[in-house]
mmCIF file as gemmi writes it, N, C-alpha and C atoms, coordinates in Angstrom:
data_model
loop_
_atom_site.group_PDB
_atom_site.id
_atom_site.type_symbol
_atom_site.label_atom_id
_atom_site.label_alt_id
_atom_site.label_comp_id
_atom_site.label_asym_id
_atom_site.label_entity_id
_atom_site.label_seq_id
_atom_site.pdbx_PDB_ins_code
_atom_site.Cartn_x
_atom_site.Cartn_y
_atom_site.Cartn_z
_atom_site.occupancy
_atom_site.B_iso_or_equiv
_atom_site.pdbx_formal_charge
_atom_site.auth_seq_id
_atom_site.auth_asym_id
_atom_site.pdbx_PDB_model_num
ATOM 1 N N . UNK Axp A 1 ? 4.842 -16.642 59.374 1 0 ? 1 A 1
ATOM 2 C CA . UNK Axp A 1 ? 3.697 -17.416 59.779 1 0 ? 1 A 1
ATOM 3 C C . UNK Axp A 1 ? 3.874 -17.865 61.222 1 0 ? 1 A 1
ATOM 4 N N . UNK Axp A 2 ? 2.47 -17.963 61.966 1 0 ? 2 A 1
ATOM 5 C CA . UNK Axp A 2 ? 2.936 -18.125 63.094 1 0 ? 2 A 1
ATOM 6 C C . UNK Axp A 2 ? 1.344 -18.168 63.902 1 0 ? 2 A 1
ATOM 7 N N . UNK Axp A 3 ? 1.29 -18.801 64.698 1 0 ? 3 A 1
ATOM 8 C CA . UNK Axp A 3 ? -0.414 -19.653 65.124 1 0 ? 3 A 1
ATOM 9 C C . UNK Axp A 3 ? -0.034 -19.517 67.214 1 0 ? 3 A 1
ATOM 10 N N . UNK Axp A 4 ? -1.284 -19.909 67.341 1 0 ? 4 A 1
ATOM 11 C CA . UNK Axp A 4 ? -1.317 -20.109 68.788 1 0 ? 4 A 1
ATOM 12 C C . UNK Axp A 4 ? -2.835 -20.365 69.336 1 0 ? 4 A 1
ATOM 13 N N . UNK Axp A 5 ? -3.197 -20.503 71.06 1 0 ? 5 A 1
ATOM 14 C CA . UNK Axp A 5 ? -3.988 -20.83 70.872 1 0 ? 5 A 1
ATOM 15 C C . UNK Axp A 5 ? -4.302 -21.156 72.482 1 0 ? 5 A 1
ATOM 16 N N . UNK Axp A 6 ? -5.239 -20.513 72.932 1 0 ? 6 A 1
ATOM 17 C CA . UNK Axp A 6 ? -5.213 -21.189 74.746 1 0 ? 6 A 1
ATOM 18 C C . UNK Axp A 6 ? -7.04 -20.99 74.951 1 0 ? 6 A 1
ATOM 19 N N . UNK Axp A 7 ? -7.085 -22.493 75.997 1 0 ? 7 A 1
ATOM 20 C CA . UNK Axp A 7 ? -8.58 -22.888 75.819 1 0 ? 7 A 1
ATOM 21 C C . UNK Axp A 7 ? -8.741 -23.324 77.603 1 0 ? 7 A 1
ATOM 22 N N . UNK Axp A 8 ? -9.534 -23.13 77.961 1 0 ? 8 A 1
ATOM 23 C CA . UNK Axp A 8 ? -10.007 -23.438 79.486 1 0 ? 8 A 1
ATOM 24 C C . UNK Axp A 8 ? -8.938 -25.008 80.042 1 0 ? 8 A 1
ATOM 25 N N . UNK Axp A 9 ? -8.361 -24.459 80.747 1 0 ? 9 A 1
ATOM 26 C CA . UNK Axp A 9 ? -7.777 -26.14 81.269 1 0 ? 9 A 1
ATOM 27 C C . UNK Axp A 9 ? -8.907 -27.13 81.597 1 0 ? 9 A 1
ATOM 28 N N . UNK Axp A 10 ? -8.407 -28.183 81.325 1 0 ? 10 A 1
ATOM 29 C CA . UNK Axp A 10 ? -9.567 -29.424 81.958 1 0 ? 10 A 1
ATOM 30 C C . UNK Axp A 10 ? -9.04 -29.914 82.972 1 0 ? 10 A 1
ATOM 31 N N . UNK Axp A 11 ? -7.566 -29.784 83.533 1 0 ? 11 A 1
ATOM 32 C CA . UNK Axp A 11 ? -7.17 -30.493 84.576 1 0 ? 11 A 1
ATOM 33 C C . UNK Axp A 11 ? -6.51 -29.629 85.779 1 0 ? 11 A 1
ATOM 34 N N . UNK Axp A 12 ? -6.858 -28.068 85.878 1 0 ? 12 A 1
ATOM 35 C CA . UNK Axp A 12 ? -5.964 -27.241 86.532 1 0 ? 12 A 1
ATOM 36 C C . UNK Axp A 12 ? -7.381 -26.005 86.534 1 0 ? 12 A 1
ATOM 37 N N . UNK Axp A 13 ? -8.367 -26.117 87.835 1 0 ? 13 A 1
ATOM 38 C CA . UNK Axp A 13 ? -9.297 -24.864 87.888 1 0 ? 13 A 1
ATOM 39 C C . UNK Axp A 13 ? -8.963 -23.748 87.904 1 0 ? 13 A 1
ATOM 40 N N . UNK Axp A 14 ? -9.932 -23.091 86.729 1 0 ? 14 A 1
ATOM 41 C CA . UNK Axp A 14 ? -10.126 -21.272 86.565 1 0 ? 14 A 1
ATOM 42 C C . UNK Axp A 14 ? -8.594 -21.081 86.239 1 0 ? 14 A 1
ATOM 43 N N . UNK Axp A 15 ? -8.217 -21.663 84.704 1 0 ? 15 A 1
ATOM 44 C CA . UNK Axp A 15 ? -6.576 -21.976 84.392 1 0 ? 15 A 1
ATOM 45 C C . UNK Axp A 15 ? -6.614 -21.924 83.353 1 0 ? 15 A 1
ATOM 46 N N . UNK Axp A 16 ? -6.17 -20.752 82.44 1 0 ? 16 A 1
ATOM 47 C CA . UNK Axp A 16 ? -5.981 -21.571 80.677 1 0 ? 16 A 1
ATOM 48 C C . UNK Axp A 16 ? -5.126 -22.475 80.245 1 0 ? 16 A 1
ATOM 49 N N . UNK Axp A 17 ? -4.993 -23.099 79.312 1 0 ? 17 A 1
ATOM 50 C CA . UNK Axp A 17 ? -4.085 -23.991 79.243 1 0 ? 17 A 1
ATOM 51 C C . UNK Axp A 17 ? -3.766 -23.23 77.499 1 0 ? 17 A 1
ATOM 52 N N . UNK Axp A 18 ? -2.324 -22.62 77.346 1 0 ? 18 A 1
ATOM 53 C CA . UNK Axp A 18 ? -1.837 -22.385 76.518 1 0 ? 18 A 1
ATOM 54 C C . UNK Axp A 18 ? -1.346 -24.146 75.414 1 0 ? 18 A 1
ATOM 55 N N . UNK Axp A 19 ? -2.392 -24.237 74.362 1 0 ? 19 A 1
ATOM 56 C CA . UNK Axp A 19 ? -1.951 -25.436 73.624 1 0 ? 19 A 1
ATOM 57 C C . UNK Axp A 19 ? -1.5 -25.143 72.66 1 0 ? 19 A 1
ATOM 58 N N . UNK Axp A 20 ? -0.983 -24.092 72.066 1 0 ? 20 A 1
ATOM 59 C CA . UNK Axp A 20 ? -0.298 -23.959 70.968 1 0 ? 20 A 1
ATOM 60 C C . UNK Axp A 20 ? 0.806 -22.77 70.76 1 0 ? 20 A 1
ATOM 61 N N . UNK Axp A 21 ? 1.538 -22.681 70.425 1 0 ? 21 A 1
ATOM 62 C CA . UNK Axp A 21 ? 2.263 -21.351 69.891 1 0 ? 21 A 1
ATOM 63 C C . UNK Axp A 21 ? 3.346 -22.123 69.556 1 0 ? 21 A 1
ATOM 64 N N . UNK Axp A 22 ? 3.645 -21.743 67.718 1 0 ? 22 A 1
ATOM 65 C CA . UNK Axp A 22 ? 4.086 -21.907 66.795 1 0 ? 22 A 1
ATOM 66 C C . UNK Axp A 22 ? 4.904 -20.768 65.93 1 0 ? 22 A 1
ATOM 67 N N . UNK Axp A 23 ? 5.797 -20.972 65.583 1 0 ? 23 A 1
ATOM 68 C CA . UNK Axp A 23 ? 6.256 -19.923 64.385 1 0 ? 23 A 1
ATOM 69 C C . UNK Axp A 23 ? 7.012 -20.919 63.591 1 0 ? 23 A 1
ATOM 70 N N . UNK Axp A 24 ? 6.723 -20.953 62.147 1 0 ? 24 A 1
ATOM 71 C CA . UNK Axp A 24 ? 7.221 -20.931 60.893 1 0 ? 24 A 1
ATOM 72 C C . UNK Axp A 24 ? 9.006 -21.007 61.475 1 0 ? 24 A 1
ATOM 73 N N . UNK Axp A 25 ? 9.447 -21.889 60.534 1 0 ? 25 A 1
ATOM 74 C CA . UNK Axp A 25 ? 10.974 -22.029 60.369 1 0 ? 25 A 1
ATOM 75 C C . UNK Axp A 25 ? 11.784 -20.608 60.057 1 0 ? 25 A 1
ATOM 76 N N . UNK Axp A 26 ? 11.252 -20.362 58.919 1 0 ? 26 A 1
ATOM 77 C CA . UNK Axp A 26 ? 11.927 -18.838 57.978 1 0 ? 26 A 1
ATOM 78 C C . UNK Axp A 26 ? 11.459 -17.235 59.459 1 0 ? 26 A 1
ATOM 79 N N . UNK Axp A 27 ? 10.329 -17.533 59.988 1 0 ? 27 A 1
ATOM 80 C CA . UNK Axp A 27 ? 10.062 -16.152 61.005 1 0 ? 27 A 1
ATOM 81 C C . UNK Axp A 27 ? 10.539 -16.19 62.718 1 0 ? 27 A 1
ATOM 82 N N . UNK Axp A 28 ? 11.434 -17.407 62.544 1 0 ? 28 A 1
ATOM 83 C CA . UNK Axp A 28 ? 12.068 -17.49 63.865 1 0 ? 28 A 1
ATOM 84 C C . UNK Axp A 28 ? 12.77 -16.584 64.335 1 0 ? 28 A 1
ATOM 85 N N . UNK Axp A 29 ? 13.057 -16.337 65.499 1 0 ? 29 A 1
ATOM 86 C CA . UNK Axp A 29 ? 14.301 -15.332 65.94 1 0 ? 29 A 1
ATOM 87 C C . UNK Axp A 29 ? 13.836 -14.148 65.886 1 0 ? 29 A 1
ATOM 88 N N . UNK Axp A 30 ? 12.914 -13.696 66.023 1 0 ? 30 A 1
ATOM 89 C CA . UNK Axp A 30 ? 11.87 -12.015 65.89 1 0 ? 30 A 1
ATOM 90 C C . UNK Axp A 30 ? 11.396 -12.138 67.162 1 0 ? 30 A 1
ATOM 91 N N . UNK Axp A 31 ? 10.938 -12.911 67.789 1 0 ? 31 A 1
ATOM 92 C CA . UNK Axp A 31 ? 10.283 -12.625 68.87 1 0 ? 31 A 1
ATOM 93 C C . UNK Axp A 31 ? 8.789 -12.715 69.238 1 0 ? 31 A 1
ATOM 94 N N . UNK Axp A 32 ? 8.515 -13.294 68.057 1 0 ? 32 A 1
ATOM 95 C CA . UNK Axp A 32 ? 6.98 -13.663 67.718 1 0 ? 32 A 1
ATOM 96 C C . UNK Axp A 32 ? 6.364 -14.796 68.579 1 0 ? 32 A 1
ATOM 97 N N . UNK Axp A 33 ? 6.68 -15.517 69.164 1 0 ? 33 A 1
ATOM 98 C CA . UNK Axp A 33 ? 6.504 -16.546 70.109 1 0 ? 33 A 1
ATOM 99 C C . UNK Axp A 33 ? 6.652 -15.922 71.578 1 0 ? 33 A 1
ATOM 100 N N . UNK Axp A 34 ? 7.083 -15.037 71.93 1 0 ? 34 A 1
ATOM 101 C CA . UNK Axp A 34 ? 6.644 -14.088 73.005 1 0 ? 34 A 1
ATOM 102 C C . UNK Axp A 34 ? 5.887 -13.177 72.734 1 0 ? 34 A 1
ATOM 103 N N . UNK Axp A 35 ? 5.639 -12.966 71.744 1 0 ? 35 A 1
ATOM 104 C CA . UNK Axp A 35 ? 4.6 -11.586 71.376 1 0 ? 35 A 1
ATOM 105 C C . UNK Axp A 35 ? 2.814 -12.112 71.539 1 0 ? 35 A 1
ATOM 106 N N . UNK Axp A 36 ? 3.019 -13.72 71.129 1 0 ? 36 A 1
ATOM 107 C CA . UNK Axp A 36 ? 1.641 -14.236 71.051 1 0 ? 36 A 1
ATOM 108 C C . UNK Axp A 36 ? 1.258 -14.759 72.378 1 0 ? 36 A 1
ATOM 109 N N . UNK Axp A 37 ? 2.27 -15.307 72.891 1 0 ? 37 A 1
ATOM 110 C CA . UNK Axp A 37 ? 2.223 -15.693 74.579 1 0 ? 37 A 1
ATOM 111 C C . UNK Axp A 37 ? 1.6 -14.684 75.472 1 0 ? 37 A 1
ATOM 112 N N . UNK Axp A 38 ? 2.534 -13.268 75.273 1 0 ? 38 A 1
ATOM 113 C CA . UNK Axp A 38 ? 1.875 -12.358 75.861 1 0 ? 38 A 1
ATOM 114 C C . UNK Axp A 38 ? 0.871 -11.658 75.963 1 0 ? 38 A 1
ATOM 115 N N . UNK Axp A 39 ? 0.063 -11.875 74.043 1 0 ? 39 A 1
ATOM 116 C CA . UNK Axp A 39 ? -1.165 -11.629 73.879 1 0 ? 39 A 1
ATOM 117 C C . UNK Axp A 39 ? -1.902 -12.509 74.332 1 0 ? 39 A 1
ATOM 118 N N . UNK Axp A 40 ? -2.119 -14.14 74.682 1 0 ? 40 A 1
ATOM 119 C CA . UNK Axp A 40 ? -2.458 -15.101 74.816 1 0 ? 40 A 1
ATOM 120 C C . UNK Axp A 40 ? -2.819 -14.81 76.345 1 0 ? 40 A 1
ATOM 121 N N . UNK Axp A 41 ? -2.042 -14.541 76.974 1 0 ? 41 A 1
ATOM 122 C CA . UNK Axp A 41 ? -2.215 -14.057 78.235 1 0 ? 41 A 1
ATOM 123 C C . UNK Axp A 41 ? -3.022 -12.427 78.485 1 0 ? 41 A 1
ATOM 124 N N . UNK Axp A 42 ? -3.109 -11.824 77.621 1 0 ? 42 A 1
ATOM 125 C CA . UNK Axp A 42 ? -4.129 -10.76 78.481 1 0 ? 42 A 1
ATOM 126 C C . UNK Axp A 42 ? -5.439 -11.588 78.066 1 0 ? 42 A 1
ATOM 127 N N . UNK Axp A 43 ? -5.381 -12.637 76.596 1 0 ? 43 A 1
ATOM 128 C CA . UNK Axp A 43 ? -7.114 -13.235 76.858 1 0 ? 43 A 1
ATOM 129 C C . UNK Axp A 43 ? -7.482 -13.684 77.918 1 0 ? 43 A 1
ATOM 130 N N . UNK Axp A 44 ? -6.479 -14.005 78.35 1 0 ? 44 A 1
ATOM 131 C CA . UNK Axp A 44 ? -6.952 -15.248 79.711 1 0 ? 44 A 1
ATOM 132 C C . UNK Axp A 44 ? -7.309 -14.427 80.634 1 0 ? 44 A 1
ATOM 133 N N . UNK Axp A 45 ? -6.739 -13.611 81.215 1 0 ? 45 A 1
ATOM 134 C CA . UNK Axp A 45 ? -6.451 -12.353 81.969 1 0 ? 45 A 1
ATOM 135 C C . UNK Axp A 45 ? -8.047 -11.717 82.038 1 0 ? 45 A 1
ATOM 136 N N . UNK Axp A 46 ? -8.488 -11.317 80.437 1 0 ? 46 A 1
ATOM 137 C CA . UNK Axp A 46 ? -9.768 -10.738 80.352 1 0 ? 46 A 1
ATOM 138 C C . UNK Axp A 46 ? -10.559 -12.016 80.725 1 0 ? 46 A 1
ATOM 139 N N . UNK Axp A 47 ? -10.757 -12.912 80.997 1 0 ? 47 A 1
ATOM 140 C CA . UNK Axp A 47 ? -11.359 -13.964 81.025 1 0 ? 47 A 1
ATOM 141 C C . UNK Axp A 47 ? -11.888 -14.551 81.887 1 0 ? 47 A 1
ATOM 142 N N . UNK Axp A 48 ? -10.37 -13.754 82.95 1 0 ? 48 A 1
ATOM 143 C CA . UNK Axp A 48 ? -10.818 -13.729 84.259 1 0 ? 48 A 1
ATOM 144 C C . UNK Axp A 48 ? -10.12 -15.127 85.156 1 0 ? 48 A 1
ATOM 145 N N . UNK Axp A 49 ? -9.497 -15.984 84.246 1 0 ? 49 A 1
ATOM 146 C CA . UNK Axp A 49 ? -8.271 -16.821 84.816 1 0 ? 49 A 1
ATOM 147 C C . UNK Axp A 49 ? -7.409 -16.639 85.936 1 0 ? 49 A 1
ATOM 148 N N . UNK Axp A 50 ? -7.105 -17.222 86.565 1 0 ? 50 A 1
ATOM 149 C CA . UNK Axp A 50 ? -6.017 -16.623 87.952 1 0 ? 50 A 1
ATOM 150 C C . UNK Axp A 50 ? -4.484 -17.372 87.511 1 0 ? 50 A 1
ATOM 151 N N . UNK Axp A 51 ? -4.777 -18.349 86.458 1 0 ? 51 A 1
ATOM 152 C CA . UNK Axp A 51 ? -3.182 -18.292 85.619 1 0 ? 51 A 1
ATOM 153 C C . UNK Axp A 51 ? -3.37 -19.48 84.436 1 0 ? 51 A 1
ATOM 154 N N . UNK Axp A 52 ? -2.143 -19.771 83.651 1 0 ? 52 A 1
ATOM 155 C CA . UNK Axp A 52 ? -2.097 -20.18 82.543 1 0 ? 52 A 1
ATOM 156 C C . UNK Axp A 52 ? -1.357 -21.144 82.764 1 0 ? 52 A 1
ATOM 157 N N . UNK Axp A 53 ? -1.398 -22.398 82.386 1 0 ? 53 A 1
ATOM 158 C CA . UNK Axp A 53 ? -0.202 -23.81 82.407 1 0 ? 53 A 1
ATOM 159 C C . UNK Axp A 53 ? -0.238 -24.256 80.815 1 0 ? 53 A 1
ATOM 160 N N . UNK Axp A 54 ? 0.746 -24.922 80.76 1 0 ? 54 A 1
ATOM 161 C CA . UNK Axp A 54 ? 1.166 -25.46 79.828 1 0 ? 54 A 1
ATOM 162 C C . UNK Axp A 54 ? 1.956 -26.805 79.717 1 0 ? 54 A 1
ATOM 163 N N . UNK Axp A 55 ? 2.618 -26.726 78.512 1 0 ? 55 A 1
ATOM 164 C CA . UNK Axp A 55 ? 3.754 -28.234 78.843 1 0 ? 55 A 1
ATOM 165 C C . UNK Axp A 55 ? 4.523 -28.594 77.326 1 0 ? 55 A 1
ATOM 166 N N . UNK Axp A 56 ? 5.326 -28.369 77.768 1 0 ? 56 A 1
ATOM 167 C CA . UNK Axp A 56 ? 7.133 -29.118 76.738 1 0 ? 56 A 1
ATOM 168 C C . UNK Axp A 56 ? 7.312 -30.292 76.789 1 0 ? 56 A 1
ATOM 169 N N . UNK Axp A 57 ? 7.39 -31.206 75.595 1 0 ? 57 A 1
ATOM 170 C CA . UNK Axp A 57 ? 8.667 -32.074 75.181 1 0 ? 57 A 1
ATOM 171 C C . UNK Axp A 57 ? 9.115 -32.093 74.256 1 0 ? 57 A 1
ATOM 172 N N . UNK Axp A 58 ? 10.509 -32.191 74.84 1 0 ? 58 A 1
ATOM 173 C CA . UNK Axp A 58 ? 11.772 -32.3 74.208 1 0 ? 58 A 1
ATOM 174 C C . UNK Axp A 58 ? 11.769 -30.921 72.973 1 0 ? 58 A 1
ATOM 175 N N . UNK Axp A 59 ? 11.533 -29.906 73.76 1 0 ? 59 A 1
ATOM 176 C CA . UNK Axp A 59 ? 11.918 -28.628 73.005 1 0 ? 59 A 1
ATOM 177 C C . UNK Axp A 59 ? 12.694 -27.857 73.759 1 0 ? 59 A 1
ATOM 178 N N . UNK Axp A 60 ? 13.496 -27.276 73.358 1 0 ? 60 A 1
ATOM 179 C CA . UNK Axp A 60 ? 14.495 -26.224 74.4 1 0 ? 60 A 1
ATOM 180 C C . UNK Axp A 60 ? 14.213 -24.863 73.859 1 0 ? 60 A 1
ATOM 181 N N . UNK Axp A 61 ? 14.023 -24.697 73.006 1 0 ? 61 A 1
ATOM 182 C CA . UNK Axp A 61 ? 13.231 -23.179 72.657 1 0 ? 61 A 1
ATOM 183 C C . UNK Axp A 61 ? 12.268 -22.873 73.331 1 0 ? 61 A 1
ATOM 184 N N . UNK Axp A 62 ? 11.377 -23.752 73.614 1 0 ? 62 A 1
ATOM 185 C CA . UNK Axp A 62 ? 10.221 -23.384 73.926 1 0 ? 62 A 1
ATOM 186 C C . UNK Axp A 62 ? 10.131 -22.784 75.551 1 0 ? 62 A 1
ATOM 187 N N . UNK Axp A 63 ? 10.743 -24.575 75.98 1 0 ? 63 A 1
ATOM 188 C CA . UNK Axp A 63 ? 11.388 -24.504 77.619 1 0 ? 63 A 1
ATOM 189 C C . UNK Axp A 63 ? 11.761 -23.23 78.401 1 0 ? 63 A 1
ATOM 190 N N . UNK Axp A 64 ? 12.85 -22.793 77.021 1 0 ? 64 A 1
ATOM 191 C CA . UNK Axp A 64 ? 13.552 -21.456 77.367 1 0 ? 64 A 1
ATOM 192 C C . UNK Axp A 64 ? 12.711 -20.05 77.132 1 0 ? 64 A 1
ATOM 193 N N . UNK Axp A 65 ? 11.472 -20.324 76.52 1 0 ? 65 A 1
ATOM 194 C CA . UNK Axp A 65 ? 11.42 -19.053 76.108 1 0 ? 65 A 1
ATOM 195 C C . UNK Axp A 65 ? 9.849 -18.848 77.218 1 0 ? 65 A 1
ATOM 196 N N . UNK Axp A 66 ? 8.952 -20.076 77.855 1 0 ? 66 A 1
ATOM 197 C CA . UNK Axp A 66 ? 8.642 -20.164 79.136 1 0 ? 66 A 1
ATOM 198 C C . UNK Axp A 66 ? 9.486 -19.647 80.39 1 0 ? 66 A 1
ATOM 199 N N . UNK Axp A 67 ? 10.726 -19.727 80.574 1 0 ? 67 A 1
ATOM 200 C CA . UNK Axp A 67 ? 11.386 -19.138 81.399 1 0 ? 67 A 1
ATOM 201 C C . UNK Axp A 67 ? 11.788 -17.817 81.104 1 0 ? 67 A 1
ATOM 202 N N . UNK Axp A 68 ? 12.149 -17.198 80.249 1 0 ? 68 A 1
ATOM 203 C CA . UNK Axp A 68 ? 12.151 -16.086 80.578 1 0 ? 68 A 1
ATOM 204 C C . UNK Axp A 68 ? 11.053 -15.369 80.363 1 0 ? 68 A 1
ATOM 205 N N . UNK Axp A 69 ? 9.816 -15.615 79.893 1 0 ? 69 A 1
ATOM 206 C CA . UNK Axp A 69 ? 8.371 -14.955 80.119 1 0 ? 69 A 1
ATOM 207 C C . UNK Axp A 69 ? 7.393 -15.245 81.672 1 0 ? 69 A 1
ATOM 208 N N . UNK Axp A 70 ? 8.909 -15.597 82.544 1 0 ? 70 A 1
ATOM 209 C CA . UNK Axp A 70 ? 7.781 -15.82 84.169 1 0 ? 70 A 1
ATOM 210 C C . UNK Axp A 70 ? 7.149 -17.203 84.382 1 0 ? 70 A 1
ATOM 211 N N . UNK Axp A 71 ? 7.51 -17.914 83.518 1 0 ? 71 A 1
ATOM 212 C CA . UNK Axp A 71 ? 7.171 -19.649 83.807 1 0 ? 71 A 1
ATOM 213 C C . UNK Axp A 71 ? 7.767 -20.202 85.047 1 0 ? 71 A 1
ATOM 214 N N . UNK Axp A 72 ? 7.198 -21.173 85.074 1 0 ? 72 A 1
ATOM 215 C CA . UNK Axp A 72 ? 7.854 -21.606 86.735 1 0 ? 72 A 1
ATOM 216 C C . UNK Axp A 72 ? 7.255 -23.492 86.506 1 0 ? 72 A 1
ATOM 217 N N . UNK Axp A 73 ? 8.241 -24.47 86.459 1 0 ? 73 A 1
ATOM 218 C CA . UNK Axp A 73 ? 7.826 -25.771 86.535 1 0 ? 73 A 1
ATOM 219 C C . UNK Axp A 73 ? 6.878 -26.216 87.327 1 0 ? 73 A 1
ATOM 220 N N . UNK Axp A 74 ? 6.003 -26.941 87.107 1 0 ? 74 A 1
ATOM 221 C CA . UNK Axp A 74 ? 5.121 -27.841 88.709 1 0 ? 74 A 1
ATOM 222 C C . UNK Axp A 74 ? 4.683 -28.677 88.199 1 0 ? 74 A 1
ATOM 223 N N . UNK Axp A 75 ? 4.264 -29.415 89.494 1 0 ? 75 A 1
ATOM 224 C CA . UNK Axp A 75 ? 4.114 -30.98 89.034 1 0 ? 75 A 1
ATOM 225 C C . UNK Axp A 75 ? 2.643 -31.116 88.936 1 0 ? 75 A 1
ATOM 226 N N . UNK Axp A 76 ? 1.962 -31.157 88.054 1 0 ? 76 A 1
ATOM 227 C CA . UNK Axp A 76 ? 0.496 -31.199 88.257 1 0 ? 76 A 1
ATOM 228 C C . UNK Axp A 76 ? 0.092 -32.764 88.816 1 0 ? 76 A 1
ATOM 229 N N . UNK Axp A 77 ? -1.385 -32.334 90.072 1 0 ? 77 A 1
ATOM 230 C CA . UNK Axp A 77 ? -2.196 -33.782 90.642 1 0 ? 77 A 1
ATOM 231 C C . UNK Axp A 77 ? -1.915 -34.93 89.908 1 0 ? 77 A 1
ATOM 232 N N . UNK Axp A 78 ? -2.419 -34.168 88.54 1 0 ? 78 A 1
ATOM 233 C CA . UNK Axp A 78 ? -2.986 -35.409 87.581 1 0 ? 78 A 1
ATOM 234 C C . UNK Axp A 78 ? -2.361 -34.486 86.01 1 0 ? 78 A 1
ATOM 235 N N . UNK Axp A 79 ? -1.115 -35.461 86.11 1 0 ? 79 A 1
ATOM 236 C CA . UNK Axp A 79 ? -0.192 -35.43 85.317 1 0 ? 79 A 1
ATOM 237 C C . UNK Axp A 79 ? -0.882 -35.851 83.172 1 0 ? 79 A 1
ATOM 238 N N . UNK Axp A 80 ? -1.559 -35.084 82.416 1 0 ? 80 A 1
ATOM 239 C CA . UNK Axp A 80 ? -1.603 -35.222 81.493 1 0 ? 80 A 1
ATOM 240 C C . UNK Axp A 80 ? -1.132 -35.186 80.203 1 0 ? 80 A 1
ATOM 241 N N . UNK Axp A 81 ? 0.065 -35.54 80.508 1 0 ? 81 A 1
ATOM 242 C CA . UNK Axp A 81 ? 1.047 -36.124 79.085 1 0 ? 81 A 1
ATOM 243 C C . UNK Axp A 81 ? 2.132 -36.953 79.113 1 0 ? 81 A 1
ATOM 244 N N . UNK Axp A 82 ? 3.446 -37.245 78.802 1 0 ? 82 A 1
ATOM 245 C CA . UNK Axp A 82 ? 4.305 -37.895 78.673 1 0 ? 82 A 1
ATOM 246 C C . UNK Axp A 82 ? 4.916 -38.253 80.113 1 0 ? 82 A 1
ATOM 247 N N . UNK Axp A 83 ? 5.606 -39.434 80.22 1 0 ? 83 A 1
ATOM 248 C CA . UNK Axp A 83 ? 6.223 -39.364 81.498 1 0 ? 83 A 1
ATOM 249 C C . UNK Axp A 83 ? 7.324 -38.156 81.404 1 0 ? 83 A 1
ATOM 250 N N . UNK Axp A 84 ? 8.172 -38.11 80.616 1 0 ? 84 A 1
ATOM 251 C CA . UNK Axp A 84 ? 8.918 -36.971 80.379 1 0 ? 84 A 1
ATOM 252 C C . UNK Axp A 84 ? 8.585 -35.445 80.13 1 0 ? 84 A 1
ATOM 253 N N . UNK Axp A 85 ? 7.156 -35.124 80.134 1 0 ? 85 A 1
ATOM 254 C CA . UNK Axp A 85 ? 7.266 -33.82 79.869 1 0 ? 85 A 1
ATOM 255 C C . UNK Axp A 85 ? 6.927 -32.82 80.758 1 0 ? 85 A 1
ATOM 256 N N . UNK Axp A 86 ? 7.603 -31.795 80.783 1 0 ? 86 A 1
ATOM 257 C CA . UNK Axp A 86 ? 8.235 -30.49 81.535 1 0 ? 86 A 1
ATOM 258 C C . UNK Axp A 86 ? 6.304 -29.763 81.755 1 0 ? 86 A 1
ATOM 259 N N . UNK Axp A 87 ? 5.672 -29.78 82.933 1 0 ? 87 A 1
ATOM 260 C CA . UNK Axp A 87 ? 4.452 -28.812 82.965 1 0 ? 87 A 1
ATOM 261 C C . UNK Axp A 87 ? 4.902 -27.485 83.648 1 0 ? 87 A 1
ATOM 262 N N . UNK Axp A 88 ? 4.511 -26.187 82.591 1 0 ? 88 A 1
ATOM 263 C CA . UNK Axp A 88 ? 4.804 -24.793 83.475 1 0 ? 88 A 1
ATOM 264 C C . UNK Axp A 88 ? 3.319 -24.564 83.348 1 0 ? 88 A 1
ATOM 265 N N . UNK Axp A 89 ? 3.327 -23.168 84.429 1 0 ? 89 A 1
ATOM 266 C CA . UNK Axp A 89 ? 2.602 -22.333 84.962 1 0 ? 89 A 1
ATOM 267 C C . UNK Axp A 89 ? 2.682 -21.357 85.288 1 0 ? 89 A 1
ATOM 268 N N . UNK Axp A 90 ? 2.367 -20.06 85.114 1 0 ? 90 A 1
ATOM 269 C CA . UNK Axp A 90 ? 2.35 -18.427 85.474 1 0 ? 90 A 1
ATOM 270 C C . UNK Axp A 90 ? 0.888 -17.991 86.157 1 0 ? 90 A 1
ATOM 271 N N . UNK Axp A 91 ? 1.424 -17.689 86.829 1 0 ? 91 A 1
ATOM 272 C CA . UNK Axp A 91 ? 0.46 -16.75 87.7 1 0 ? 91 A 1
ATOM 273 C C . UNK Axp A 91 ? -0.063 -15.437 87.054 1 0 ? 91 A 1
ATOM 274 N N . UNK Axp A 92 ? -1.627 -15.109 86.904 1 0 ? 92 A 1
ATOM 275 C CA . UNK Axp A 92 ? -1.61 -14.24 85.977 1 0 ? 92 A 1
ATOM 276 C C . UNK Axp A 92 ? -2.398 -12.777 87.372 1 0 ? 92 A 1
ATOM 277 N N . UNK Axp A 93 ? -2.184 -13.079 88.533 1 0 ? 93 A 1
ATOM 278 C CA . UNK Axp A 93 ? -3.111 -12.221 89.183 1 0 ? 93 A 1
ATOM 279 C C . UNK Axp A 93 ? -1.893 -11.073 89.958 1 0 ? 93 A 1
């Protein structure tokens, strides 16, 4: 089992904002959380987006698995979530 999910940013123009990707406890470790990312990204792509942001806390799977799919940290204007949490972004052009 395993979900995901990316919807127009509200705080980052002509930007999807990846808000979900999930996998099940028991289907971890397959690779399924890059498989949906990467599908997640040609929607955006067809969509016509010039890139995708997101944002972590206090996950290191996730963190990690943003970095090696081409993530890159930044500090967004207008910071919408935790004081602590990690915002990435990929360039999709």
């Amino acid at each position: 089992m395993a979900f995901a999910g990316v919807v127009p940013s509200t705080h980052v123009a002509n930007t999807g904002y990846l808000c979900r990707v999930g996998v099940a406890i028991p289907h971890r470790g397959r690779g399924l959380q890059v498989r949906l990312t990467r599908a997640l990204e040609a929607r955006a792509q067809r969509a016509g987006w010039m890139a995708i942001v997101s944002d972590t806390t206090d996950n290191c799977f996730s963190a990690n698995n943003f970095i090696r799919q081409g993530y890159r940290l930044f500090e967004p204007v207008s910071p919408w979530a935790w004081q602590h949490t990690l915002y990435w972004r990929k360039g999709l052009v």
